[in-house]
TIDRENGU-621905 format. One record per residue: residue number from 0; residue in three letters; x, y, z of N, C-alpha, C, CB in turn. Coordinates in steps of 0.001 Angstrom, whole numbers. Each point is the difference from the previous one (the first is absolute). Glycine has a CB too. Example, Ala and Ser with C-alpha at 12.3 -4.5 7.8 and 13.67 -1.06 7.14 Angstrom:
<recs>
{0, "ALA", {13190, -5690, 7800}, {-890, 1190, 0}, {900, 1200, 0}, {-1892, -1173, 1246}}
{1, "SER", {1542, 2223, -1966}, {820, 1190, 60}, {-770, 1090, 730}, {1184, -628, -2145}}
</recs>
This chain:
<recs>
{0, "UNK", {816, -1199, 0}, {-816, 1199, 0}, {860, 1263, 0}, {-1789, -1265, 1202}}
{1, "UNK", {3070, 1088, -656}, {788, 1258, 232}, {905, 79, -1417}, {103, -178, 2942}}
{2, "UNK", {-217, -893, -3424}, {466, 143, -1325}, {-584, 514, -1063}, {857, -1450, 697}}
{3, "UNK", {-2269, 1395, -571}, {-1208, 336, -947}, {-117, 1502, 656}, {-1464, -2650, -515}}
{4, "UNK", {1650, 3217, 1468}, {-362, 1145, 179}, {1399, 1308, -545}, {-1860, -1396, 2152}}
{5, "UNK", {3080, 348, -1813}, {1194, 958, -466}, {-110, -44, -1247}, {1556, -285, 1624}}
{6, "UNK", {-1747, -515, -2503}, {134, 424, -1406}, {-1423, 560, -602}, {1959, -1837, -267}}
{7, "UNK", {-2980, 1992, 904}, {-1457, -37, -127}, {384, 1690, -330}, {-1552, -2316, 1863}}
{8, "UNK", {2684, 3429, -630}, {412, 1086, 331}, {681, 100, -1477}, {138, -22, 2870}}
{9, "UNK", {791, -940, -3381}, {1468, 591, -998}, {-1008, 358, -1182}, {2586, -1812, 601}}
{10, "UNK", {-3402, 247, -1103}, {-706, 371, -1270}, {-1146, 934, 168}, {638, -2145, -845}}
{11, "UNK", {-1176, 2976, 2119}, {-889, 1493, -456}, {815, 850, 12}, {-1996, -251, 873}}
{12, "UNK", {3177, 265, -109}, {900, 1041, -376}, {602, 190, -1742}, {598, -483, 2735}}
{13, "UNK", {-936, -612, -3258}, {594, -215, -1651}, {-1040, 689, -405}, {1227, -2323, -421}}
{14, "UNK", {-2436, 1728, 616}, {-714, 423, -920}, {-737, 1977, 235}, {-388, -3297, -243}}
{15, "UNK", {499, 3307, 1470}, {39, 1789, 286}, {663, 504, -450}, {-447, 120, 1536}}
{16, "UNK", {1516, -265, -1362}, {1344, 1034, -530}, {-358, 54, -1562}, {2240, -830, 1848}}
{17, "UNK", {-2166, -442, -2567}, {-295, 139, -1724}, {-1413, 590, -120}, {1425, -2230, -807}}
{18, "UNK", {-2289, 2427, 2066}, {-1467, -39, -833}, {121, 1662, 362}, {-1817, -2833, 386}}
{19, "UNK", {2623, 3833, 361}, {368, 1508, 349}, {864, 307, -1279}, {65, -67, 2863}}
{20, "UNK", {563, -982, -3840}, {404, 827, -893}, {-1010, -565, -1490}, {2799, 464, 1435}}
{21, "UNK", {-3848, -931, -722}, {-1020, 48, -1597}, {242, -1473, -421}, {430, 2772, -1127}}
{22, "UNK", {395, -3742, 1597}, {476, -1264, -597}, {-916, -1221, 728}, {2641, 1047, -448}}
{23, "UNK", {-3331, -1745, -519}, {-770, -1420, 677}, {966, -748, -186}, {-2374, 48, -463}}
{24, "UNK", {1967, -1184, 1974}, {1088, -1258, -370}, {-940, -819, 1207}, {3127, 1109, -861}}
{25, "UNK", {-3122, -2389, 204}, {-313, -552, 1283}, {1031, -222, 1022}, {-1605, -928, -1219}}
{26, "UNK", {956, -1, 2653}, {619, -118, 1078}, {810, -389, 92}, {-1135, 56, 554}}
{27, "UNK", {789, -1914, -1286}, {1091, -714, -22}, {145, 87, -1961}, {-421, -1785, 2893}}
{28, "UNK", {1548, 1735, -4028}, {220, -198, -859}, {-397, -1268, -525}, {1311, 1574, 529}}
{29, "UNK", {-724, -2800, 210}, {-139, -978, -137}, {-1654, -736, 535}, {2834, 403, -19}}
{30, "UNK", {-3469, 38, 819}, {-1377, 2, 294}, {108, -908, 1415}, {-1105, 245, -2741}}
{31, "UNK", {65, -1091, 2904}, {-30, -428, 1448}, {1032, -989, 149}, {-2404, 407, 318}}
{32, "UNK", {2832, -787, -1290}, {1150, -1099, 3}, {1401, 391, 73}, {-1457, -1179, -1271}}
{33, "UNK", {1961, 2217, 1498}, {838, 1106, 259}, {-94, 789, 1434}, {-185, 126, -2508}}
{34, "UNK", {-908, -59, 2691}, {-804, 436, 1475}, {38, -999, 894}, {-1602, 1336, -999}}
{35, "UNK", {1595, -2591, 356}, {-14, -1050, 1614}, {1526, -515, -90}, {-2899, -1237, 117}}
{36, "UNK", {3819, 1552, -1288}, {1311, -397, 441}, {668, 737, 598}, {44, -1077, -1388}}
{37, "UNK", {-505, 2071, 1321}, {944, 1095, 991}, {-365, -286, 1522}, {-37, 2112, -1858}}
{38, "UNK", {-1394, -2330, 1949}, {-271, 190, 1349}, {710, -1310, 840}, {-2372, 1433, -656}}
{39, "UNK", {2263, -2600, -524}, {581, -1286, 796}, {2099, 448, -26}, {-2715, -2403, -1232}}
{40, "UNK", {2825, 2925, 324}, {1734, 629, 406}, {107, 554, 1267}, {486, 758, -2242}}
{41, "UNK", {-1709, -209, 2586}, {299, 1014, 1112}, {-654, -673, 1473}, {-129, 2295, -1908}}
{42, "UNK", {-633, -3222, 1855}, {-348, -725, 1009}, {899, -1030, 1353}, {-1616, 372, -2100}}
{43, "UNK", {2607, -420, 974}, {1054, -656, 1339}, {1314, 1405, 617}, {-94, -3183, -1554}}
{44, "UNK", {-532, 4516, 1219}, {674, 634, 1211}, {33, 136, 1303}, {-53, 640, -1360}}
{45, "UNK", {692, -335, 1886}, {217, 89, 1444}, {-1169, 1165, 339}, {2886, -718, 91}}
{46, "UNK", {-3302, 279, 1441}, {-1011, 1529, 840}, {711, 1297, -496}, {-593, -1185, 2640}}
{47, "UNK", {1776, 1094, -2305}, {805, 1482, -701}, {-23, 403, -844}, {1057, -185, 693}}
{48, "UNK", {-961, -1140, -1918}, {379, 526, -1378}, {-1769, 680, -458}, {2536, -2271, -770}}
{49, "UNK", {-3681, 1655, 1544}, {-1145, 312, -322}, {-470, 1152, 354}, {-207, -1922, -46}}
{50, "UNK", {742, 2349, 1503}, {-380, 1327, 205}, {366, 1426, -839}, {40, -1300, 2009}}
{51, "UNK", {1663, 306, -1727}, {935, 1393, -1535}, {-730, 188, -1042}, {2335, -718, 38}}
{52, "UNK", {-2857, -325, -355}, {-230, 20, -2187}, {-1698, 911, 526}, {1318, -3626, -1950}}
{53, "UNK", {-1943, 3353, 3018}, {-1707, 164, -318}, {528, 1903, 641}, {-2195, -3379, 775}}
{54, "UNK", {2827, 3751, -23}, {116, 1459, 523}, {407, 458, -1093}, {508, -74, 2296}}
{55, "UNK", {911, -342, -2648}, {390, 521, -1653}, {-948, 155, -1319}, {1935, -1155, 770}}
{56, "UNK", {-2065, 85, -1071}, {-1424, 223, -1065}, {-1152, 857, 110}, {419, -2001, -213}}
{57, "UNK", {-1074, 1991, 1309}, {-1189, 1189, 928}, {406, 1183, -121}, {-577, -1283, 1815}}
{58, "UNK", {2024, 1467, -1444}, {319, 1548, -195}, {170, 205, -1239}, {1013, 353, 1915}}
{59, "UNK", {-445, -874, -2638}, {-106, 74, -1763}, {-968, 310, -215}, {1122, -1417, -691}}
{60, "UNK", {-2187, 770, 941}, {-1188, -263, -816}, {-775, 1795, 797}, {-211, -3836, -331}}
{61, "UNK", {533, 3698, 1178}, {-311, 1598, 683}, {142, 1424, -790}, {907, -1199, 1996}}
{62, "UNK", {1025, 878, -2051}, {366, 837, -96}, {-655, 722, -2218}, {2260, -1146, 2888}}
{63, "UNK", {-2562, 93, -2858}, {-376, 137, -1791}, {-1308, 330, 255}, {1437, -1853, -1443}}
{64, "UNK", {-2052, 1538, 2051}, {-1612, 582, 441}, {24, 1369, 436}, {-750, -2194, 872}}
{65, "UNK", {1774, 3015, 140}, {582, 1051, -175}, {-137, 1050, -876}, {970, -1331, 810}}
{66, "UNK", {-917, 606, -1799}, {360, 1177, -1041}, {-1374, 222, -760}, {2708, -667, -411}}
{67, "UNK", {-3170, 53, 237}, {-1584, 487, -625}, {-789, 1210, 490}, {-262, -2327, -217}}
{68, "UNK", {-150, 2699, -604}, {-691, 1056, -395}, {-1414, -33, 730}, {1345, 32, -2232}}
{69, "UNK", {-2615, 339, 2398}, {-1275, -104, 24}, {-841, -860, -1224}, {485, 2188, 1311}}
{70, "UNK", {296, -1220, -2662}, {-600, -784, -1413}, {794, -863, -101}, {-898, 1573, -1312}}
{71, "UNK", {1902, -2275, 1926}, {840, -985, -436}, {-643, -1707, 772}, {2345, 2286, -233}}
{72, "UNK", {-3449, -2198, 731}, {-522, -1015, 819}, {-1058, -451, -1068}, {486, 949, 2600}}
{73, "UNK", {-813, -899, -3565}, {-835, 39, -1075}, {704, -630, -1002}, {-1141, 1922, 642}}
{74, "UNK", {2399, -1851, -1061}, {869, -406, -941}, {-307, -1533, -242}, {1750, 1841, 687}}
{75, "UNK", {-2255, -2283, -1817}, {33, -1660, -165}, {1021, -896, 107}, {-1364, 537, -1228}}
{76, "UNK", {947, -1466, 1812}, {919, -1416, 773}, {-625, -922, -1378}, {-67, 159, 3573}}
{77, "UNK", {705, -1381, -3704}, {-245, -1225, -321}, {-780, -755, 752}, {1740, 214, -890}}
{78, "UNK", {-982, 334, 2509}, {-316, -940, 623}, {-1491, -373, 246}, {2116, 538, 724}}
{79, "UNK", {-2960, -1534, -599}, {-1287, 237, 121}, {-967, 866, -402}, {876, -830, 1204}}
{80, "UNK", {-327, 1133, -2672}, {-196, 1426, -989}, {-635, 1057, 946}, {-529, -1292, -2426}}
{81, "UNK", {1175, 1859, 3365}, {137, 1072, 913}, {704, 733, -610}, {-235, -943, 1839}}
{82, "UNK", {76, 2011, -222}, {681, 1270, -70}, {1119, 168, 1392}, {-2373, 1061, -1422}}
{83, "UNK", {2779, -129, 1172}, {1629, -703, 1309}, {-387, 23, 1368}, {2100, 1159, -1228}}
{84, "UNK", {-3997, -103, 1167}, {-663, -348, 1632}, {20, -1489, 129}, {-1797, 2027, 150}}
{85, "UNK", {1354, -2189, -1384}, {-176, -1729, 697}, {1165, -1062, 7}, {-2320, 181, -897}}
{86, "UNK", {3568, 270, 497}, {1094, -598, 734}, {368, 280, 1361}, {648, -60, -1987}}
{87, "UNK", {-1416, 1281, 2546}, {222, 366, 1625}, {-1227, -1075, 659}, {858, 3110, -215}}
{88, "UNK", {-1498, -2849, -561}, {-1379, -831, 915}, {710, -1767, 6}, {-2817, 1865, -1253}}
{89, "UNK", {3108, -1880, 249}, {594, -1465, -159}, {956, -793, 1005}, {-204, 826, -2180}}
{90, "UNK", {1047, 368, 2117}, {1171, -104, 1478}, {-951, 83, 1317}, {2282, 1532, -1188}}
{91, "UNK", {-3075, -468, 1280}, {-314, -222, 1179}, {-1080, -1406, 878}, {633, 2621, -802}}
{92, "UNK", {-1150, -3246, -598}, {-387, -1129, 421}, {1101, -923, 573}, {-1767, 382, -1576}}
{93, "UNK", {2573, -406, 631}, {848, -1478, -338}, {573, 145, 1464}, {830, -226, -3012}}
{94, "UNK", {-495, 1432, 3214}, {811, 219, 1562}, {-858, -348, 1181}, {1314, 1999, -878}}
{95, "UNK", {-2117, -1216, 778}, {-1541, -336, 1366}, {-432, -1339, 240}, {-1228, 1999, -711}}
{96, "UNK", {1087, -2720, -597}, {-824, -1775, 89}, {1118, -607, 146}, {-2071, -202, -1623}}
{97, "UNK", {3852, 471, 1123}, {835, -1021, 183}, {369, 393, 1576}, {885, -459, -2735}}
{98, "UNK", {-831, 1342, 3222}, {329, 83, 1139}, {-80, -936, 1225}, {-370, 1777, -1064}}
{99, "UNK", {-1678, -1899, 857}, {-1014, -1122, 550}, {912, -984, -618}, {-2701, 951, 87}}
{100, "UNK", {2765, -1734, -1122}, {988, -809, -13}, {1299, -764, 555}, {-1173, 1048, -1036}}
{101, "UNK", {1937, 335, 1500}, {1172, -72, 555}, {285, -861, 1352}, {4, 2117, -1192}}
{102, "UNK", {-1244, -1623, 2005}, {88, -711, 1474}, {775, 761, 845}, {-142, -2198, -825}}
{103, "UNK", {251, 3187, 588}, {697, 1368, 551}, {-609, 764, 1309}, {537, 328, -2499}}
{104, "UNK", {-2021, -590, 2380}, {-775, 263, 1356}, {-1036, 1668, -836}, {2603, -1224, 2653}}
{105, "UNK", {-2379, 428, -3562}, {-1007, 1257, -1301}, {-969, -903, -294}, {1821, 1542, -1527}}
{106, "UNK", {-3616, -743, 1263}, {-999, -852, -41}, {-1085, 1108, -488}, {834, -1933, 1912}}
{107, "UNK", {-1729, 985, -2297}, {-1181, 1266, -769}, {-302, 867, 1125}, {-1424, -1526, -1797}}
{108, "UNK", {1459, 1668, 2744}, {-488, 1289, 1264}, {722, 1071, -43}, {-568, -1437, 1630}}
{109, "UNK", {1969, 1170, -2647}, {888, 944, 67}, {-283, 643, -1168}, {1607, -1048, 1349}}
{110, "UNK", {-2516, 858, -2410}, {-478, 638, -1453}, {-863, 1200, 734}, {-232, -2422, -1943}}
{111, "UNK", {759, 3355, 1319}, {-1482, 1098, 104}, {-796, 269, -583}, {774, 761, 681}}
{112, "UNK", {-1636, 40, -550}, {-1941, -187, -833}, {847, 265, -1690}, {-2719, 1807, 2339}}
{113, "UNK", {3253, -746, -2290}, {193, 639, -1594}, {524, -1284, -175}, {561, 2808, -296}}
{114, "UNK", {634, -3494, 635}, {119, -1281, -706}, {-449, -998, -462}, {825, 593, 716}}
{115, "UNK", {-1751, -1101, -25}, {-751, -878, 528}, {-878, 534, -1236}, {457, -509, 2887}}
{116, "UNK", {-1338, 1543, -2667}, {-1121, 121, -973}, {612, 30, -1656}, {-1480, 1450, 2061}}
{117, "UNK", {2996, -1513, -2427}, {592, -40, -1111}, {317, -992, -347}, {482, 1592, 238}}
{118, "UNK", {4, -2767, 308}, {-142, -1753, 293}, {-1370, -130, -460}, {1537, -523, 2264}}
{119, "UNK", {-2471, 254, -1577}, {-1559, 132, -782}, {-326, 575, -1135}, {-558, 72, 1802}}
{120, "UNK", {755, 862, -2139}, {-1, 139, -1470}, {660, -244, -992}, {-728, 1020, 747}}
{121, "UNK", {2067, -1483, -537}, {540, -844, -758}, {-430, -1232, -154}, {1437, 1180, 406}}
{122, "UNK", {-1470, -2243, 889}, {-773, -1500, -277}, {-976, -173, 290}, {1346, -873, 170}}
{123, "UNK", {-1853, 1827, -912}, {-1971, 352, 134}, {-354, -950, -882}, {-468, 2705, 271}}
{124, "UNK", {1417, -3784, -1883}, {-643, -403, -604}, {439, -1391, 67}, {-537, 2045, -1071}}
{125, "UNK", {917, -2117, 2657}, {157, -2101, 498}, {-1508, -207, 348}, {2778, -405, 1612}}
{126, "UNK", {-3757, 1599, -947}, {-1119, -628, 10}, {-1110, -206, -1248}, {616, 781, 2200}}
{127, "UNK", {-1004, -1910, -1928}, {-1071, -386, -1174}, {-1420, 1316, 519}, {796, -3542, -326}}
{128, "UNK", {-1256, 3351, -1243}, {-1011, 1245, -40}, {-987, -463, 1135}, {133, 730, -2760}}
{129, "UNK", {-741, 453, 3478}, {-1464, 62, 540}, {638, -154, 1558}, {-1918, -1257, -2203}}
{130, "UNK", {3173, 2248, 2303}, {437, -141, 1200}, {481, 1466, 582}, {581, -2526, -628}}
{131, "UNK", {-1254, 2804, 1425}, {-9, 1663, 297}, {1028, -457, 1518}, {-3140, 1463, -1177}}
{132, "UNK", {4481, -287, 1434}, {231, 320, 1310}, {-407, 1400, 446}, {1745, -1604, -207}}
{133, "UNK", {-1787, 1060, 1362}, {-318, 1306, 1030}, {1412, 591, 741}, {-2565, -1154, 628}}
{134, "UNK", {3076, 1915, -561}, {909, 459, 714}, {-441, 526, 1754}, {947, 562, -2694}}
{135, "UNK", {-1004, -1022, 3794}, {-480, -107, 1083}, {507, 1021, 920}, {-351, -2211, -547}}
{136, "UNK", {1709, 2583, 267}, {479, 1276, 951}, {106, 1499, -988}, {1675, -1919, 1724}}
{137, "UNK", {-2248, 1934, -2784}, {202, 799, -816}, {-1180, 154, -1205}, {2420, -487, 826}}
{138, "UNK", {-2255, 1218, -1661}, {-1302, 80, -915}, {-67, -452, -1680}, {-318, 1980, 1722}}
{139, "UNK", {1385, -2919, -1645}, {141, -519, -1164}, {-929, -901, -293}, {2035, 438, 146}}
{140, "UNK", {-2475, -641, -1425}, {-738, -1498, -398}, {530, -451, -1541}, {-2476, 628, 1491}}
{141, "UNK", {2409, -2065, -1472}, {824, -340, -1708}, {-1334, -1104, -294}, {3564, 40, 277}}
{142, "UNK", {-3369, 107, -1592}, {-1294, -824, -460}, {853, -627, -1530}, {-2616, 1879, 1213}}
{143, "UNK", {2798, -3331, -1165}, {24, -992, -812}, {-274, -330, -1310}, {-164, -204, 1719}}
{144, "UNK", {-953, 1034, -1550}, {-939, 561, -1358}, {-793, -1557, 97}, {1888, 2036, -2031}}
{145, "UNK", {-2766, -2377, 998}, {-1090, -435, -97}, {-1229, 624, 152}, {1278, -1374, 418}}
{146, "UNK", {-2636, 543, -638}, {-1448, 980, -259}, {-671, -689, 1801}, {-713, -2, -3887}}
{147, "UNK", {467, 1455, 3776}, {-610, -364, 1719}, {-819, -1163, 7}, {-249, 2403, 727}}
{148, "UNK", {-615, -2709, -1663}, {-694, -990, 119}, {775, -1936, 26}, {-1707, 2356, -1203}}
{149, "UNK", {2855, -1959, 800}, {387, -1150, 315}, {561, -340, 2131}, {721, 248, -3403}}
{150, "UNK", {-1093, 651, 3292}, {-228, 136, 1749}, {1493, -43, 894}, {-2545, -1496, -272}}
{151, "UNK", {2833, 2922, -11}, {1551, 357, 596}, {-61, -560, 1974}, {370, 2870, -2211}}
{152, "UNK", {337, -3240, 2359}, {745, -486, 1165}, {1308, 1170, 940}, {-532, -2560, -1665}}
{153, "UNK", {341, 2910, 3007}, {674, 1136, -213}, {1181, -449, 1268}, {-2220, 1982, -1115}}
{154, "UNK", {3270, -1721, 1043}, {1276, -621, 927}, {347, 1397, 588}, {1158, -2256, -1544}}
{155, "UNK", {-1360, 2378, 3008}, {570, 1096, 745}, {1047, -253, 566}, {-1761, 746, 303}}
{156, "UNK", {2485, 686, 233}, {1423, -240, 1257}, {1013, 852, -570}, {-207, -2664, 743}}
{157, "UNK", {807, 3490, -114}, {1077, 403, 19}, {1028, 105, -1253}, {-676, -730, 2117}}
{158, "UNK", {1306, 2142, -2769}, {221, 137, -929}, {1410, -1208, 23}, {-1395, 2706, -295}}
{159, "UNK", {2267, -2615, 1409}, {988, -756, 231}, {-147, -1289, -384}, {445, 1356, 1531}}
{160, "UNK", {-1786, -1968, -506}, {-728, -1166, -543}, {-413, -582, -935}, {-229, 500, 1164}}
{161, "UNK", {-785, 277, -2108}, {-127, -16, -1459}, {1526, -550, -670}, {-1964, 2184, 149}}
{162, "UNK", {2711, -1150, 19}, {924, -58, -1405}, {1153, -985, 198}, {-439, 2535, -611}}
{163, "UNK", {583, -3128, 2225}, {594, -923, 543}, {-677, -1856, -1013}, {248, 2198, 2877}}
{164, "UNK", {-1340, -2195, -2649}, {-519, -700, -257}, {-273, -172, -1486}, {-455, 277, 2203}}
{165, "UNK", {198, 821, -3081}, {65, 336, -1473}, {1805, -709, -639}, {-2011, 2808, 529}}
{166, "UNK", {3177, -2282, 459}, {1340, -313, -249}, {343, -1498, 679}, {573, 2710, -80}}
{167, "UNK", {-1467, -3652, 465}, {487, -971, 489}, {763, -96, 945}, {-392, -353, -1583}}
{168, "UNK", {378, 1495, 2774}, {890, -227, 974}, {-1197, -79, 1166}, {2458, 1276, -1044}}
{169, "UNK", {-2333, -1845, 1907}, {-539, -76, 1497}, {-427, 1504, 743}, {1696, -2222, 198}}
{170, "UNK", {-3646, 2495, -665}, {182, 959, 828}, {-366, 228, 1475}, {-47, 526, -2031}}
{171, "UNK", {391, 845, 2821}, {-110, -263, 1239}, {-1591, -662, 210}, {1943, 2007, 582}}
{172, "UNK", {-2602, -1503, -617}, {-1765, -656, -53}, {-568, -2, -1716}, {-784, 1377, 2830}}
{173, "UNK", {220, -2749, -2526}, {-743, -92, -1403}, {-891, 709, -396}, {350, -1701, 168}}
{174, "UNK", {-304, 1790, -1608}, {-1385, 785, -378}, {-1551, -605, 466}, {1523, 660, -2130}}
{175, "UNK", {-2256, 151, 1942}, {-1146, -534, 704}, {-696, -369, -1418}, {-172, 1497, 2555}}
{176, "UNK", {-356, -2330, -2353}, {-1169, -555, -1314}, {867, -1695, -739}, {-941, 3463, -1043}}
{177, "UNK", {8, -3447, -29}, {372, -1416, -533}, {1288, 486, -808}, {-2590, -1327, -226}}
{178, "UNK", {3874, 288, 287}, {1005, 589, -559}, {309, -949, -1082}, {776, 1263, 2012}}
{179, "UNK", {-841, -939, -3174}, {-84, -644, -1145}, {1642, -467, -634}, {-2504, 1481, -313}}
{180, "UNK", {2348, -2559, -384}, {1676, -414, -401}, {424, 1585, -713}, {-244, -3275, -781}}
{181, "UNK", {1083, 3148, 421}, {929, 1458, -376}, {763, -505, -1163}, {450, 1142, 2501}}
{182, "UNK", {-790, -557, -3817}, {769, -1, -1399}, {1254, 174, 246}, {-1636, 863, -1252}}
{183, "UNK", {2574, -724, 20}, {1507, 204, 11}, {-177, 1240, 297}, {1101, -1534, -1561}}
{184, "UNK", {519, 2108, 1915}, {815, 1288, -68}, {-874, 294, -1625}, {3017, -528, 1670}}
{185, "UNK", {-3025, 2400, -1476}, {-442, 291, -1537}, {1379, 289, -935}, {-2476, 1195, 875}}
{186, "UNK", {2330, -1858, -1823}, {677, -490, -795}, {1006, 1610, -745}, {-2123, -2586, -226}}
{187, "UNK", {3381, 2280, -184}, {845, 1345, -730}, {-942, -287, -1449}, {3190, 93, 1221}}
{188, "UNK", {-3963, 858, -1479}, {-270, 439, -1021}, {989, 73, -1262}, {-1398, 925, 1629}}
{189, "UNK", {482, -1596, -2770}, {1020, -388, -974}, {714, 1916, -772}, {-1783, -3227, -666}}
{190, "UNK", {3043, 2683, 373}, {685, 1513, -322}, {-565, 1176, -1199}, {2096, -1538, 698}}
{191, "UNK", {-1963, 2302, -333}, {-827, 798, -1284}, {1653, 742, -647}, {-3270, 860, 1393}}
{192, "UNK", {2958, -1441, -3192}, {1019, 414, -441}, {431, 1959, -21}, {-584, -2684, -1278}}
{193, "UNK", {2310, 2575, 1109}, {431, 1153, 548}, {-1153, 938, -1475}, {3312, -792, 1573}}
{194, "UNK", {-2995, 400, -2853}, {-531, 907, -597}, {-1548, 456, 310}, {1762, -822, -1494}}
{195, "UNK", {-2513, -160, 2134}, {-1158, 482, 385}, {39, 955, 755}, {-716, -1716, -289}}
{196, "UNK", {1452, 1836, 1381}, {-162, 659, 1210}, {436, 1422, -543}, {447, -2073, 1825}}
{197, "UNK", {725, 2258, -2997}, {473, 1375, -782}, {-1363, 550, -624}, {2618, -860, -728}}
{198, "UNK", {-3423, -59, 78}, {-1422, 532, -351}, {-460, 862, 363}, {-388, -1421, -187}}
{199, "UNK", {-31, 765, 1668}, {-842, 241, 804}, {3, 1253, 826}, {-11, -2200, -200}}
{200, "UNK", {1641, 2173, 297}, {310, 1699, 298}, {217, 1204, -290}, {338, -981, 615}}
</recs>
């Protein structure tokens, strides 16, 4: 996991820096098969060598975030045919849910509402249609979509809770209501070619 998160840091720092001077590229060149050899290269480091490479990379990946502009957060990514907000939003998942991972003494209670309610709208589409949440400490609600008449079902609790449970990690209290199996992760959207995207702008 500490391997997937240090290089998770190097390749948005690649692709920010090229996407601030106007240049698309994806993450990995080589694609996911390039992406899981690195991470398995980097998996038999030492606690040290993991802390060095994930602080080092973070500040990289910082320090290139740095430099943007207001209009420069808009600039098109490849990645997940985004824009370079959503390489921040991206990091800030991968960091928050791997954390829970880690066993570090980090856990969904430690997500806050803005997070939490951004987790939910991202894996708003693992639930199958005709499934409304309620957000219980706050005033959010997400709806599944489907026609009311197929007779929506509604899952309450805690934004932490919700999006704990949406991400497959253990949350502090369950949602309240019937909790239905849960689809895949939503999928990287297939790439939209570069000349399209020159079109388009």
């Amino acid at each position: 996991m500490l391997a997937h998160l240090t290089d998770n840091a190097r390749a948005f720092a690649r692709v920010s820096a090229l996407a601030l001077r106007g240049e698309l590229v994806d993450a990995y060149d080589g694609g996911s098969e390039e992406r899981d050899a690195i991470i398995e290269g980097l998996a038999g480091s030492s606690a040290d060598q993991h802390r060095a490479a994930v602080a080092r990379h973070s500040a990289a990946l910082e320090a290139v975030w740095s430099q943007a502009t207001a209009d420069d957060w808009d600039r098109p990514v490849r990645f997940r045919n985004g824009d370079l907000a959503g390489i921040v939003h991206m990091r800030w998942r991968e960091v928050w849910i791997h954390l829970v991972d880690l066993d570090l003494g980090v856990s969904p209670r430690e997500w806050s509402s803005e997070f939490s309610c951004h987790v939910v709208d991202f894996l708003l589409s693992r639930l199958p249609a005709g499934v409304d949440l309620r957000q219980s400490d706050g005033p959010r609600r997400w709806s599944s979509g489907g026609a009311e008449s197929d007779g929506h079902v509604e899952i309450s609790g805690r934004a932490r809770d919700l999006a704990a449970w949406l991400a497959g990690r253990t949350p502090q209290q369950s949602p309240a209501g019937p909790l239905p199996d849960l689809g895949p992760w939503p999928p990287h959207p297939d790439p939209i070619p570069d000349e399209a995207r020159r079109s388009a702008s």
